[in-house]
N, C-alpha and C positions, 0 to 999 in steps of 0.2 A: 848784026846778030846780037841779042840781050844776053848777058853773061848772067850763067847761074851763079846765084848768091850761095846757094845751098846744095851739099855734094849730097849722097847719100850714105848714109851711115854703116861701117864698116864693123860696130860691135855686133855682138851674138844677140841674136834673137831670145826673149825668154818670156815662156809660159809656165804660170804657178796656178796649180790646183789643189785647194785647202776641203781637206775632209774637217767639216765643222766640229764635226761632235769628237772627232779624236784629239784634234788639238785642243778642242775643251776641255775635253778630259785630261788631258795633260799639262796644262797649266794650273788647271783644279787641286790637282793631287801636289802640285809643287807652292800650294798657298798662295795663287797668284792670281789678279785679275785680269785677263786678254787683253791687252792695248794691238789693238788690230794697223793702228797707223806705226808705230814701232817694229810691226810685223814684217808690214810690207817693204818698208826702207831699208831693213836688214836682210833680205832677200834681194832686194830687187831696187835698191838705191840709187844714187848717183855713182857713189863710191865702186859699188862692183860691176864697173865699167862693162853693162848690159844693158841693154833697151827692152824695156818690158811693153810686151804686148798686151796681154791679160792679166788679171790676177782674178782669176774665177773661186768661188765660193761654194760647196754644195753643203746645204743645213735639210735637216728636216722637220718639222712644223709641224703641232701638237694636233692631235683629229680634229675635224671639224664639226664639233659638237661642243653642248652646251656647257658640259660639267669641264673642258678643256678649256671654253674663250677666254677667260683672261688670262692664260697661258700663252697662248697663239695670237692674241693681239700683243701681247708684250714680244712675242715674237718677231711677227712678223714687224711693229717698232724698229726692231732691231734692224732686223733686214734691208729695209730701207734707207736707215742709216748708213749701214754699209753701202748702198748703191749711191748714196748723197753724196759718196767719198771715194767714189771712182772703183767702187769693186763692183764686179760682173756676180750678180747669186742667183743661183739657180737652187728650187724647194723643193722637196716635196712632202705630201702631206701623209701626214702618221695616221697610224689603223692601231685602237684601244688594245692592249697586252692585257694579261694577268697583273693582279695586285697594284692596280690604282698605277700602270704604268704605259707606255705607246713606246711603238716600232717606226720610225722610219730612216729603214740603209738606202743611203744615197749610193752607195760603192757601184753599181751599176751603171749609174746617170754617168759615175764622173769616169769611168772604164770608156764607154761608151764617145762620150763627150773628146776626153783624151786622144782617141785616135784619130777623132772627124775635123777637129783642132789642128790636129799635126796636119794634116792634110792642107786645109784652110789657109791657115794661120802662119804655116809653114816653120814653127822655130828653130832656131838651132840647139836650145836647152828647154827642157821641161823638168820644171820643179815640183815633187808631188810629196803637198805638208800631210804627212800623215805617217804612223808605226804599224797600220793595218796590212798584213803580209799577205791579205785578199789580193794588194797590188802588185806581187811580184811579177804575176808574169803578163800586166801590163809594163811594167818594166822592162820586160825583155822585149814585149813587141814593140816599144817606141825606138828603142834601142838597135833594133835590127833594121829600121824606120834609118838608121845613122844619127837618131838624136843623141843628144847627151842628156842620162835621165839624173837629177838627184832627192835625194831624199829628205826630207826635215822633218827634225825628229827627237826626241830624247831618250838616249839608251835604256829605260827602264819600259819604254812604249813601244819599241820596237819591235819587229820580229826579226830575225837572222835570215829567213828567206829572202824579204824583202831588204834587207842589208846588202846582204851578197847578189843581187840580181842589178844592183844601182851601179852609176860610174863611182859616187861620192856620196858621203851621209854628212848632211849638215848639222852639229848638233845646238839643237836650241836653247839648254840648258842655262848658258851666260845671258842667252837675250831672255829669259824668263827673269832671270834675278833682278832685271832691271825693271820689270814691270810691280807696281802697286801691290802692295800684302793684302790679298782679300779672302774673307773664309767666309762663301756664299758658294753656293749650287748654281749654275749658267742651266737655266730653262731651255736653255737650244740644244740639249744634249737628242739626240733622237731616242734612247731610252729613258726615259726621265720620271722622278718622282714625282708624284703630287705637291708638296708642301709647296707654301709661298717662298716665294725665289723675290730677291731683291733686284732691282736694276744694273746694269753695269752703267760705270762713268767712263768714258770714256777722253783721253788726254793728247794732245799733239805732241809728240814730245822724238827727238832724234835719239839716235844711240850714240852711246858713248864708247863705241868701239866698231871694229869696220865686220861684215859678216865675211865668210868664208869665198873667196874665191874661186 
């Protein structure tokens, strides 16, 4: 009889789902540019002795129209990037607003997405990056699911509903400070301005401190 080399893995399962445009928006406001690999190792690292399954993505992408393409190719760029680098993203495309602006809430996909995952995917923890209190009471249903839900987030982005509906609020704040000083507009906001937006750089880089357990 061949002896297994390999047991199977006794840490917690973990699934992270990132509302794009919130966490932009909150690194935005903190003078900061998004280092998306810095993101992920401080959730979902070696160090917080957890095996990540996912780390899903949901952005939404400028209309498909002509006074928007070189928005939504810079976008969708991006996007790719991200899938180059092991994240799971799912888009959807924006419908033109008032005042030279587009709408696209992904909060539905990832509501949706979230529960059919648990199901799937089975995890023991679900991570949901985002302050939008739309989430709370997917929170409670993953929760009653017996996951363990937490929340990442920075206290001035948060809402209190969705505070109070989580086991744990991760706060991102420290892991912001370590990311690059940039004062630019992220074109992946799903309500977004017109004005030329510059690229993000993006860096490989570990943290310098262990995230939240």
């Amino acid at each position: 009889m061949r002896k297994k080399t390999h047991e199977a893995s006794t840490r917690p399962r973990l699934l992270v789902l990132v509302d794009e445009s919130n966490i932009g928006s909150s690194v935005r406001t903190a003078g900061r540019g998004l280092d998306w690999l810095k993101l992920r190792d401080f959730l979902a690292g070696p160090d917080t002795g957890r095996d990540l399954i996912e780390m899903v993505v949901y952005a939404g992408l400028p209309p498909a129209i002509p006074i928007w393409q070189e928005e939504r190719d810079k976008k969708n760029k991006f996007m790719q990037w991200l899938r180059s680098n092991g994240f799971m993203v799912v888009t959807k495309d924006g419908a033109p607003a008032e005042e030279g602006r587009y709408k696209a809430n992904v909060d539905v996909m990832m509501a949706i997405d979230a529960l059919e995952l648990s199901v799937e995917m089975r995890p023991d923890v679900v991570i949901l990056v985002t302050g939008d209190a739309d989430f709370a009471y997917l929170a409670t249903k993953l929760r009653r699911r017996g996951i363990r839900v937490e929340v990442a987030s920075v206290a001035q982005n948060l809402g209190n509903i969705l505070k109070s509906t989580a086991n744990e609020v991760i706060d991102l704040a420290p892991l912001f400070r370590t990311f690059e000083i940039k004062n630019v507009r992220d074109s992946a906001t799903p309500v977004a301005l017109r004005p030329q937006q510059q690229q993000q750089t993006h860096r490989r880089r570990r943290p310098r401190f262990r995230p939240h357990s």
